[in-house]
Structures are given as C-alpha cells and as structure tokens.
C-alpha positions in Angstrom: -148.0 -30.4 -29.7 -145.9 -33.2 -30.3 -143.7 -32.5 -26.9 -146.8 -32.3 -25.3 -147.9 -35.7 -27.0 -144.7 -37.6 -26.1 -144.8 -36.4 -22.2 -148.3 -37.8 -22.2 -147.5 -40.9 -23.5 -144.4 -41.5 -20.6 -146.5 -40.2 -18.0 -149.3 -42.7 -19.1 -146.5 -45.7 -19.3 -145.3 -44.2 -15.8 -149.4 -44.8 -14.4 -149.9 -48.0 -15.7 -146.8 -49.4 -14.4 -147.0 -48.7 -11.2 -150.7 -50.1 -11.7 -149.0 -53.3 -11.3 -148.2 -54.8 -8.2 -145.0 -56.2 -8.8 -143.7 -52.3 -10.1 -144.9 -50.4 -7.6 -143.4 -53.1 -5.0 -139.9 -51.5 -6.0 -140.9 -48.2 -7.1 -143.2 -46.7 -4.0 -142.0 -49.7 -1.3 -144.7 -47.7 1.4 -147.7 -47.8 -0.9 -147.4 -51.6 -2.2 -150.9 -52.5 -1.2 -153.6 -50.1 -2.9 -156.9 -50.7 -3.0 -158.5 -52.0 -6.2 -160.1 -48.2 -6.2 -156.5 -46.7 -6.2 -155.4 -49.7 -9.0 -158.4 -48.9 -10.9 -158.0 -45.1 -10.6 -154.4 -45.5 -11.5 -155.1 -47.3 -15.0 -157.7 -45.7 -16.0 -155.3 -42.2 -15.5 -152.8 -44.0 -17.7 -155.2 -45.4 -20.7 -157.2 -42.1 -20.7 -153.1 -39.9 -20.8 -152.9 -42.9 -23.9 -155.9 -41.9 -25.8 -155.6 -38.2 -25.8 -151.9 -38.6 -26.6 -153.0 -40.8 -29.7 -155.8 -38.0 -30.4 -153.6 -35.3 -30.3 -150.7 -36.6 -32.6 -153.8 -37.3 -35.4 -155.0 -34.5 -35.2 -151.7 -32.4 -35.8 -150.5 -35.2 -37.9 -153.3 -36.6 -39.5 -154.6 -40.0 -39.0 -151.5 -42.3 -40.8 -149.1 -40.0 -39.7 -150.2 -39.1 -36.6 -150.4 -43.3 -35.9 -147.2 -43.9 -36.9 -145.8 -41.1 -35.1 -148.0 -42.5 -32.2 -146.6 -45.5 -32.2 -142.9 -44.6 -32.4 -143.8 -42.2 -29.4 -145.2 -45.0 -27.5 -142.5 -47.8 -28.4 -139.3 -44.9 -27.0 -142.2 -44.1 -24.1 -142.5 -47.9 -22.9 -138.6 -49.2 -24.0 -137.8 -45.9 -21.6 -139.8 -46.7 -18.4 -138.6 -50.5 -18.8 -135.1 -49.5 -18.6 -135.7 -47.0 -15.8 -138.1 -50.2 -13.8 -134.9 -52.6 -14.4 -132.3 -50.6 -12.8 -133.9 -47.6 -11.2 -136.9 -48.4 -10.1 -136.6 -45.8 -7.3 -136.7 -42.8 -10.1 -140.2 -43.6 -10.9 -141.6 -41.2 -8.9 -139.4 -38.5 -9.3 -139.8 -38.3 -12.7 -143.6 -38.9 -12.7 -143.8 -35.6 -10.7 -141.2 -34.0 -13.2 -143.0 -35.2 -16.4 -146.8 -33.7 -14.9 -145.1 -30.4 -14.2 -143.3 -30.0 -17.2 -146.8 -31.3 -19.0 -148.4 -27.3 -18.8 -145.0 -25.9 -20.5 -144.9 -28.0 -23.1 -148.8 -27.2 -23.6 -148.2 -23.1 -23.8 -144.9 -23.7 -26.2 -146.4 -25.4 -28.8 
C-alpha cells in the first residue's frame, strides 16, 4: 500500500503542476492555454490523488504514523517534480503516463 501511496502522491504533484500556467508553458508547449474547465479539472485530479494518498497511509499506518509517513512521502514527491520542472521540464509527461500505468501494479502487489 505504501508504493501505491507514494505513486499517488507524485502523480498528484505531477497534476497540480502543470495546473499552473507557467509549468505547463515548458512542460506541454502545444497545450499552454487550457480552459479554466481543463485548469479546474486538472487540480481537482491532483488534490483528490492527495487526499486518498493521505487516507490510505492512515489507514495502514495509523493516523500519527500514517501523517508523518505522509508527509515525508509528500516532501520526496514535491522536492522530486521540482528538480524534474528545473531542468527537465520536457519529462513531465512522460513520466505522468508512466507513474498512472504503473499505479494498478503497485495496487495488486501490495
């Protein structure tokens, strides 16, 4: 559960940055101007990939652990994708589509 967890939690970094303007500029160059629908769509996919990644290390963990483990998670998630933003922005994608297809594996392995 806790690979499962930690793919959630870079996929959701991976969705809210490229909710941003200024990310997705560089990342997807042919889709820089999304309607608010699409931005709107594309935040609420990463806060909702948050939350269930939070509920599902409580609920292996228990609620301190599964917090703290949460939020270690969550810092290696978000110092990952802003090192991947800063010099490869163009591997965004690419891993975005890796990280959702690997997402079922880790799901039936644990």
């Amino acid at each position: 559960m806790t690979a499962l967890a930690c793919l959630l939690s870079l996929f959701g970094c991976m969705v809210l940055s490229l909710s941003k303007k200024r990310h997705r500029k560089e990342a997807l160059p042919r889709y820089k101007n999304l309607s608010d629908r699409w931005v709107r769509a594309l935040l609420l996919t990463g806060l909702i990939c948050q939350l269930i990644f939070a509920m599902i290390l409580i609920n292996a963990k228990g609620a301190a652990l599964g917090l703290a483990y949460g939020f270690g998670w969550f810092s290696i998630a978000a110092f990952g994708q802003a090192l991947l933003l800063s010099f490869r922005p163009r591997w965004t994608p690419p891993l975005l589509v890796a990280v959702a297809l690997l997402a079922p594996l880790a799901f039936l392995v644990s």
